[in-house]
N, C-alpha and C positions, 0 to 999 in steps of 0.2 A: 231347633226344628220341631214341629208338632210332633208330638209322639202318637197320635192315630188319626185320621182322618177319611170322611166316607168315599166311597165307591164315586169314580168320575160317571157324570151322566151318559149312559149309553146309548144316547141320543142324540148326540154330539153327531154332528157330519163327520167329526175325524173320525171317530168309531164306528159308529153307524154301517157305515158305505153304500147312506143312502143317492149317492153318485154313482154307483156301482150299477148298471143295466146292462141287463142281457148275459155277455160274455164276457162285460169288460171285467179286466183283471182285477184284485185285492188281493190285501193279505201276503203278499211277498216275502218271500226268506228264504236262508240259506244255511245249511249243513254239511259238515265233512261228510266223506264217503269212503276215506281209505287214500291213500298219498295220492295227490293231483288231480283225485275226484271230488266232486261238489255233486248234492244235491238242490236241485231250486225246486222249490213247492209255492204255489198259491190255490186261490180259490175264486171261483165264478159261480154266477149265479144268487139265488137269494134263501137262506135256511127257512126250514119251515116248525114253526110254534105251535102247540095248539093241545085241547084234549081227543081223546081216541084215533083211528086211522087217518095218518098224513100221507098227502101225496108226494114220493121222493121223486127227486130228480134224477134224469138218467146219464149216469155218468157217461157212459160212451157213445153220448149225444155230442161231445164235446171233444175235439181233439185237445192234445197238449204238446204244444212245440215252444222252442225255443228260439230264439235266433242270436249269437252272440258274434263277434270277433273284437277284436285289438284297440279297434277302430270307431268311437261313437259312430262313426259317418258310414260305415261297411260291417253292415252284420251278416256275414258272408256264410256263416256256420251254421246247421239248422240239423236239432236234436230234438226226435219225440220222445214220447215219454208215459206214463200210464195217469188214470184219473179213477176216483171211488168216492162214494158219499158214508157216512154211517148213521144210525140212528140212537135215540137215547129216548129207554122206554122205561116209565117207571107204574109201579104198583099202586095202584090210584085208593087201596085198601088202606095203605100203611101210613099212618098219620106223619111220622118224620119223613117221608118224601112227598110229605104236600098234599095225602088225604086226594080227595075229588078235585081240589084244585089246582093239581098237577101237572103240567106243559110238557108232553111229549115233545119231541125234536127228531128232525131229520136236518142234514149239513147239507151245507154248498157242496157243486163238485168241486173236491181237492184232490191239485193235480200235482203229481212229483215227474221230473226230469233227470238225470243225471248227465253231470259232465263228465268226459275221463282226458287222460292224457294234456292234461292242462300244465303251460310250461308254469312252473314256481315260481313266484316274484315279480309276476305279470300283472298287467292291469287288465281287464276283461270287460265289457260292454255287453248288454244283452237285455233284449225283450219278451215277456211273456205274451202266453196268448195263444188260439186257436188254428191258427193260422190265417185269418182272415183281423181280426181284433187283438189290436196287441197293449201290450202297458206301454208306457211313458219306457224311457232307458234308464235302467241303472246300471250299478257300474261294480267288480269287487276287484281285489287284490289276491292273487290265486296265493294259496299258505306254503310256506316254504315249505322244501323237500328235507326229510329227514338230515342232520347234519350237528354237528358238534362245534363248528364254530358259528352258524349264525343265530343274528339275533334275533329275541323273538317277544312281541307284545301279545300277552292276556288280559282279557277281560274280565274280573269277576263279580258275578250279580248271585244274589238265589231273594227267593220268596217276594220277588218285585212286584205283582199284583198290578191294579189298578186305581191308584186313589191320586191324591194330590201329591201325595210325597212320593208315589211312582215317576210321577210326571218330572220332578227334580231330578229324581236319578237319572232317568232319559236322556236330559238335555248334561250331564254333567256326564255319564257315561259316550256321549255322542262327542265332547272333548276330549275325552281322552285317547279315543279312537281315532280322531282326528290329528290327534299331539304324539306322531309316533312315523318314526321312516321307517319299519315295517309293516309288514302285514298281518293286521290286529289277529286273533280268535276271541270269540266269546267263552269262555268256560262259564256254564250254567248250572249252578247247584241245586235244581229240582223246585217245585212250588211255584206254578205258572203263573194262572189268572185268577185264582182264587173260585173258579166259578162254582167250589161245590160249599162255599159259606154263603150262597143265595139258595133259598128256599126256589123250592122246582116252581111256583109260581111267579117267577119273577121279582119277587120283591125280597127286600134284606136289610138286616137289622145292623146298626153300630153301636156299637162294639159289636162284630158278626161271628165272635168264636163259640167253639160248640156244635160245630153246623154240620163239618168235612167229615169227607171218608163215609163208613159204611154205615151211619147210623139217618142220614139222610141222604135226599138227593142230590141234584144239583144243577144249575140254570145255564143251560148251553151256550148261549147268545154270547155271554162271556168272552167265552175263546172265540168268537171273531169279532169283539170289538178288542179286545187283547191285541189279537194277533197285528189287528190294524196298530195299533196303539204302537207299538214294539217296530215297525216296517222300518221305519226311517234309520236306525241300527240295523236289522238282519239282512235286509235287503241289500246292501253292503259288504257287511262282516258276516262271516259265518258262525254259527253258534254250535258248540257242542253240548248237550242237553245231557242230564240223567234224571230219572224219577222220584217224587215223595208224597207223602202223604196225601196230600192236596187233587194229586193225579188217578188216585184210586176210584170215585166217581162210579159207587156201584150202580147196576142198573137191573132192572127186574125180569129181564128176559130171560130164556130158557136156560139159559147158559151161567146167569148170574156173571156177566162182564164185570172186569174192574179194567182200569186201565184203558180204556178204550178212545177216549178223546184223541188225550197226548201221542197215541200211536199212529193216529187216522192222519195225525197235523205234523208230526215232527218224525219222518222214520225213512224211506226206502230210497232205494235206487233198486230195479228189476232187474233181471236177467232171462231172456226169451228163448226159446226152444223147438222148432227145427233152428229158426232161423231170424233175429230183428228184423230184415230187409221183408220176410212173407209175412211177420205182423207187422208192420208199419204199413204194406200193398194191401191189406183186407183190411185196415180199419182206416185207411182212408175215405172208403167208399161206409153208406149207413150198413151198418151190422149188427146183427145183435152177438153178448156173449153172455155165456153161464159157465158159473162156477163148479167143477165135476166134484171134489171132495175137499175138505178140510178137515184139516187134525192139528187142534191148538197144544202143545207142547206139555202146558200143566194145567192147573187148575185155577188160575190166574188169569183171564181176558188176556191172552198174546195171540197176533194175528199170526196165523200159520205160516210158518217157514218156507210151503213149499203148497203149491196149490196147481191144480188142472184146469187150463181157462179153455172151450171150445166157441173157436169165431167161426163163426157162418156171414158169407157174403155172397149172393147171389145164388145160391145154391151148394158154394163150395164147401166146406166145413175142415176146420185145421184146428186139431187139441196142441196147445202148448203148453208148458212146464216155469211156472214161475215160481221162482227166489226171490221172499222178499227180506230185506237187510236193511241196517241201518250204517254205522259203522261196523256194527259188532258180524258180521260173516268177513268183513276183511281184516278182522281179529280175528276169525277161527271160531267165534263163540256163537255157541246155538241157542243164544236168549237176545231177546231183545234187551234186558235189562244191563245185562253189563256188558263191556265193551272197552276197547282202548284203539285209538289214533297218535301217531307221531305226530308232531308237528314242530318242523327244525329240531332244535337240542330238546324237544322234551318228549318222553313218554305219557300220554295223561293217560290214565283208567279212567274209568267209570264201574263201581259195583254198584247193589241195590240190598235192602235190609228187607224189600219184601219177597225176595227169592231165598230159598233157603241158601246161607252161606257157610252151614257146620261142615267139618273136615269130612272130605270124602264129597262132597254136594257136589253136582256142575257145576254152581259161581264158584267154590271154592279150588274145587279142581282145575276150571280153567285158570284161575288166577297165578293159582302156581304153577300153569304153564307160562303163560303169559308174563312173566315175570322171570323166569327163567329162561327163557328166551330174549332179552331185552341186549342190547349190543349196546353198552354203556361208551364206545369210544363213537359213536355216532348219535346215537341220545342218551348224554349224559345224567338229564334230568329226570325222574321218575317224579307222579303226580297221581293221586288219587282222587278221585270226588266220588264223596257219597254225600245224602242228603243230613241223614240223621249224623250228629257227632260223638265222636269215641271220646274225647275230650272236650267241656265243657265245663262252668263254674256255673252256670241258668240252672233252667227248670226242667230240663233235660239231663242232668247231669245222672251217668248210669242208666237212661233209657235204654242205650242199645247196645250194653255191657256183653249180651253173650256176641255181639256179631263179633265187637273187641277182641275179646278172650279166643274167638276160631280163629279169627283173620290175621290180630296181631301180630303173634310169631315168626308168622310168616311173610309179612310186610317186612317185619325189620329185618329178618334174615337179608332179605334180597334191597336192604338198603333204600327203602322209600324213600323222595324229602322230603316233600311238603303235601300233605294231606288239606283239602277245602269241603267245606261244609256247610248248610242252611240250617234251615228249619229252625233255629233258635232268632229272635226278630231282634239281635242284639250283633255286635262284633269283637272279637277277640281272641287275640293270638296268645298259642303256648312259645316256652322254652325248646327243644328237641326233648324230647320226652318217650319213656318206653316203661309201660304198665307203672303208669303214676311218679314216676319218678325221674329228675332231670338224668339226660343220660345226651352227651356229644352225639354219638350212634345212634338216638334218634330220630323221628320226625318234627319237624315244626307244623301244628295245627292248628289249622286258621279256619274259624266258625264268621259266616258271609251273608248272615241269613235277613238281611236288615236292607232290601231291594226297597220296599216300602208300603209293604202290602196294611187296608183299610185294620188288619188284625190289631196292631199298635207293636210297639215294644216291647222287648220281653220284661218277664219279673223282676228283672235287675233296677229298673228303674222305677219300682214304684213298692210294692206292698213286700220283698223281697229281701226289701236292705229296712227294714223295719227292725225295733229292738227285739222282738220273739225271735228275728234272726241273726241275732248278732252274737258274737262268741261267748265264751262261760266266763271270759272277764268283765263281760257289761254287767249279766246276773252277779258275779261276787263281787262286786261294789256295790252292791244293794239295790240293785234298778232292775227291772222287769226282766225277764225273759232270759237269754242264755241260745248257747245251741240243741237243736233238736235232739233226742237219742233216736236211735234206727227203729224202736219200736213205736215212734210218733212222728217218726218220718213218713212222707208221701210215697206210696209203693208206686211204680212204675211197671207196664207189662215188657216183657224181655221175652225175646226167641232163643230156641235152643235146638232143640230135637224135633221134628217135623213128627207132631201128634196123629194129624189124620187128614193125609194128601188128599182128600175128594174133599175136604172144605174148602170154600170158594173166599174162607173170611180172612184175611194177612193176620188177622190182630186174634185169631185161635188159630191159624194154620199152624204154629209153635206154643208148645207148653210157655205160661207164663212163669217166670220164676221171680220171688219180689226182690225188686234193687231199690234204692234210697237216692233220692234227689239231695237228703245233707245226710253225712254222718259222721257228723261231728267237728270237732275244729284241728287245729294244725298241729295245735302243743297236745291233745289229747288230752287234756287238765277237764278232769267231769267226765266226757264220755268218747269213744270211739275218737283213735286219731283219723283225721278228715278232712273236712274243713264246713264252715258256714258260708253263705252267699254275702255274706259282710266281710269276711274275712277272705282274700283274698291264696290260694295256694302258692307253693312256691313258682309250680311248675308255670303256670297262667301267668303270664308276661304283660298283657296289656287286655284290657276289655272294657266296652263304653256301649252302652241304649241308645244309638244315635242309629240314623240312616243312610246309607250312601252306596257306594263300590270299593273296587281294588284293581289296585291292575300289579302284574308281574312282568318285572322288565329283563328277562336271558339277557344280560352282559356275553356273554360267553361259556365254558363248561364249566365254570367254576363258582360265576358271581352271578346273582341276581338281586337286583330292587325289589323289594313289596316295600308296596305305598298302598294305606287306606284314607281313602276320600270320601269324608263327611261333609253331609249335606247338614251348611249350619246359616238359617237365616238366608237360605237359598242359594247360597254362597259355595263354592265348592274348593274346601280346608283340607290339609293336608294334616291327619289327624296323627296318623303313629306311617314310621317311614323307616327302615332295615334292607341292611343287606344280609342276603343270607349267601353265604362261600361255602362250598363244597370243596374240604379238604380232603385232600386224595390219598394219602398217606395213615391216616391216622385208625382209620375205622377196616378192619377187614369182613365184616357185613356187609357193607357197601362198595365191595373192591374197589373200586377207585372213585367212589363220591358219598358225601354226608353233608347235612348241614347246619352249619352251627350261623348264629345271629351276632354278627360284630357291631361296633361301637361306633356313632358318626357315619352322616353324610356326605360329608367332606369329603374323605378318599375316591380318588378314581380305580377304577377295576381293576388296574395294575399294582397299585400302592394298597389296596384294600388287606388288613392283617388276615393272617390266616392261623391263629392261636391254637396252642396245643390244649389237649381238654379243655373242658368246659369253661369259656369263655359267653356264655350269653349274656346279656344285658338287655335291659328295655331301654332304648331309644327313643321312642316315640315322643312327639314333639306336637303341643298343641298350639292349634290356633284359631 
């Protein structure tokens, strides 16, 4: 499979949705909300591009309804729901967001719904739209209800972009979703549409790294040709999202926003105040409304928790009280960024590396509530996703060592299993591992980062595995190079201690402290024991520069498949394939589950060994 390739034209009618007039729907997808709830979001109307003051669209020009039942042929149910646009303003002075050439943005109105009380392992039907203009019908499978014996398919993508080799994952992740008698989830490990490696002028360079995050800006149009792009999965399946790099997308407004696309497109279900039934009767009719206050939580672009909306209709006037939430208010969690949903046997988290996560923090403190709280004879399976990895053999290796070292201990205490991860454009699974070292007791981590974003490959596959990187036995046979020592190692920036909370920057909001992408090799022979990026650690079980997905197949409380699907030749290979068993017995960390990696595919779930200590092996099986 090509290892990078450019940006798909966003000109395309599939992307485009130069089809898309007036009110008709785009953009379609779907989101947990908390057991039995689904959020559906899309978007109407047409975004607006341009330098200096744009004209935005008024979101509550637009109704937002639903109509869903059982039944393609009777969509009997009919659920409003709220709409808002947002803007992306950049500093037409600062030469890395585009200088005078810079393209301000205003969004479609994007509209969120929520469903509740949805029966479990149901097929559902349903149309978006105004009430007058609706979509075509799609259809989803509502996600099982929390539960220890049944089964359950994941989905796993991170950093999938938009390029050619997006478009393979697509159609191979649309297989697998399809190759399943449950009801799929998406688990998504952060790193969208790439839109902040375009230059705010529309245009973008390949090879486009260098671009993300706060040192430039970033080209909006992106995320709705993305979001079109992706429809044909979300609209379907429901995806659970967390954030990264990619998403930060600073912007120059007064506020200095980060984060603010991903939030606007991927986030709420509402909660009204007297009463749903008095704002659904006043915003039927033309109304205007204003927003009485807002208070964003930190320093960080997060849309306020809780907001004063006042509707006027005809004279009347009604203040209501809105909660906006993702999953994370039906965790308990007062951040948009991390969160956790049940879904059948599993527990997933979601944390983030750009909130602070040192001991004592709110992501840390909820965590260890939320984990303590976890009723293992009903979700047996624990899961985390963050973006950045704790373990890693790339070019990330120890970037985000202090979030490790706070969060760590505290993962294993409460028995994690399996940890998923992006951001590295590469795949590969550890051993169960706890602070570097193979250990039964603890996690298996899986880095996912390899969706197919236009960035390429990571280092592993090309200048990385070079003889400058190869261990200190290539140097003493007389040939070039050797492993790095830590003092000619690449420093990487790491969070710790929150320096000075009114900066608005993730990458200073934490003292830097320098960590090492190599330091050293395995045997310690010459310098620091380690490892090189040639040399392989113990713990790192399997890893390959290729691009594709994963899926996770819950057998029951005990067993699970991982399977990673390589996109090779367009082809979709079944590249490295493990069951991981949760023995019940062995680990008192994890009272009654751990997971170790046994041998062969062949066993059925019944027969599958369940070895005492450490028993991992690599598996993986090419083809």
């Amino acid at each position: 499979m090509r290892s990078n390739s450019s940006f798909l034209n966003l000109n395309d009618p599939t992307f485009a949705g130069a089809n898309a007039t007036g009110n008709q729907p785009t953009q379609v997808h779907l989101s947990p909300a908390g057991t039995n709830s689904l959020n559906i979001m899309w978007a109407t109307g047409q975004y607006q591009s341009g330098q200096g003051a744009l004209s935005a669209l008024n979101p509550n020009a637009t109704a937002s309804t639903v109509m869903y039942g059982t039944s393609a042929s009777s969509l009997t149910s009919k659920v409003s729901g709220t709409s808002e646009i947002y803007n992306q303003i950049y500093n037409l002075t600062v030469a890395g967001n585009g200088g005078s050439t810079a393209l301000n943005y205003t969004s479609p109105v994007l509209h969120t719904v929520v469903l509740t009380n949805l029966t479990p392992n149901t097929k559902y039907y349903y149309q978006v739209g105004d009430g007058t203009t609706f979509s075509s019908t799609f259809n989803f499978t509502s996600l099982a209800a929390p539960s220890a014996t049944a089964p359950q398919r994941f989905l796993l993508i991170a950093d999938w972009g938009l390029s050619q080799n997006s478009s393979v994952t697509l159609q191979h992740i649309l297989q697998s979703a399809a190759n399943t008698t449950t009801a799929p989830a998406v688990l998504y490990i952060a790193d969208f549409c790439y839109a902040d490696t375009w230059y705010t002028n529309g245009t973008v360079l390949v090879p486009n790294t260098g671009l993300e995050g706060l040192i430039s800006g970033t080209y909006q149009p992106v995320w709705d040709a993305w979001q079109r792009f992706i429809q044909p999965l979300v609209s379907n399946v429901p995806m659970l999202a967390c954030t990264g790099n990619h998403e930060i997308e600073a912007q120059s407004d007064a506020a200095d926003s980060m984060f603010k696309s991903v939030q606007a497109r991927w986030k709420i279900d509402i909660v009204f105040t007297p009463s749903m039934d008095d704002y659904k009767a006043n915003m039927r009719n033309d109304v205007s409304a204003s927003f009485l206050s807002c208070t964003p939580p930190h320093p960080f672009y997060v849309p306020a928790l809780h907001h004063d909306i006042r509707v006027t209709n005809n004279g009347k006037s009604l203040k209501f009280h809105i909660a906006m939430q993702m999953p994370s208010n039906a965790s308990n969690s007062p951040s948009y960024f991390f969160h956790s949903q049940a879904v059948g046997p599993a527990h997933v988290i979601n944390l983030s590396p750009y909130v602070d996560y040192t001991p004592g923090s709110a992501q840390w403190q909820w965590l260890a509530e939320d984990l303590a709280g976890i009723n293992r004879s009903v979700t047996p399976w624990v899961i985390v996703d963050i973006h950045n990895p704790w373990y890693t053999t790339d070019t990330s290796y120890k970037e985000f060592e202090q979030m490790r070292t706070s969060m760590e201990p505290l993962t294993y205490k409460h028995g994690v299993d399996i940890f998923y991860y992006g951001h590295v454009h590469a795949y590969e699974r550890t051993h169960p591992v706890y602070d570097y070292t193979i250990d039964p007791c603890g996690a298996v981590h899986i880095t996912i980062g390899d969706g197919g974003n236009s960035e390429g490959l990571s280092f592993l596959a090309s200048n990385k595995m070079s003889p400058e990187y190869e261990d200190t036995s290539y140097a003493q046979n007389g040939l070039a190079g050797g492993c790095p020592t830590p003092a000619n190692s690449s420093v990487r920036p790491s969070y710790i201690i929150p320096n000075n909370p009114t900066i608005s920057d993730p990458w200073s909001f934490y003292k830097r402290t320098l960590t090492f992408q190599a330091d050293g090799n395995s045997t310690g022979t010459g310098n620091p024991a380690g490892y090189c990026y040639n040399e392989q650690p113990a713990w790192s079980a399997y890893r390959e520069p290729s691009f594709g997905h994963g899926t996770l197949d819950i057998i029951n409380a005990t067993t699970a498949l991982w399977q990673w699907h390589r996109n090779q030749d367009n082809n979709l290979v079944t590249a490295d394939a493990v069951y991981i068993v949760r023995n019940t017995a062995l680990c008192p960390n994890k009272a009654n589950s751990w997971p170790i990696v046994t041998t062969g595919l062949v066993p059925t779930a019944e027969s599958a060994p369940a070895p005492a200590g450490d028993a991992v092996t690599n598996t993986a099986t090419s083809g």
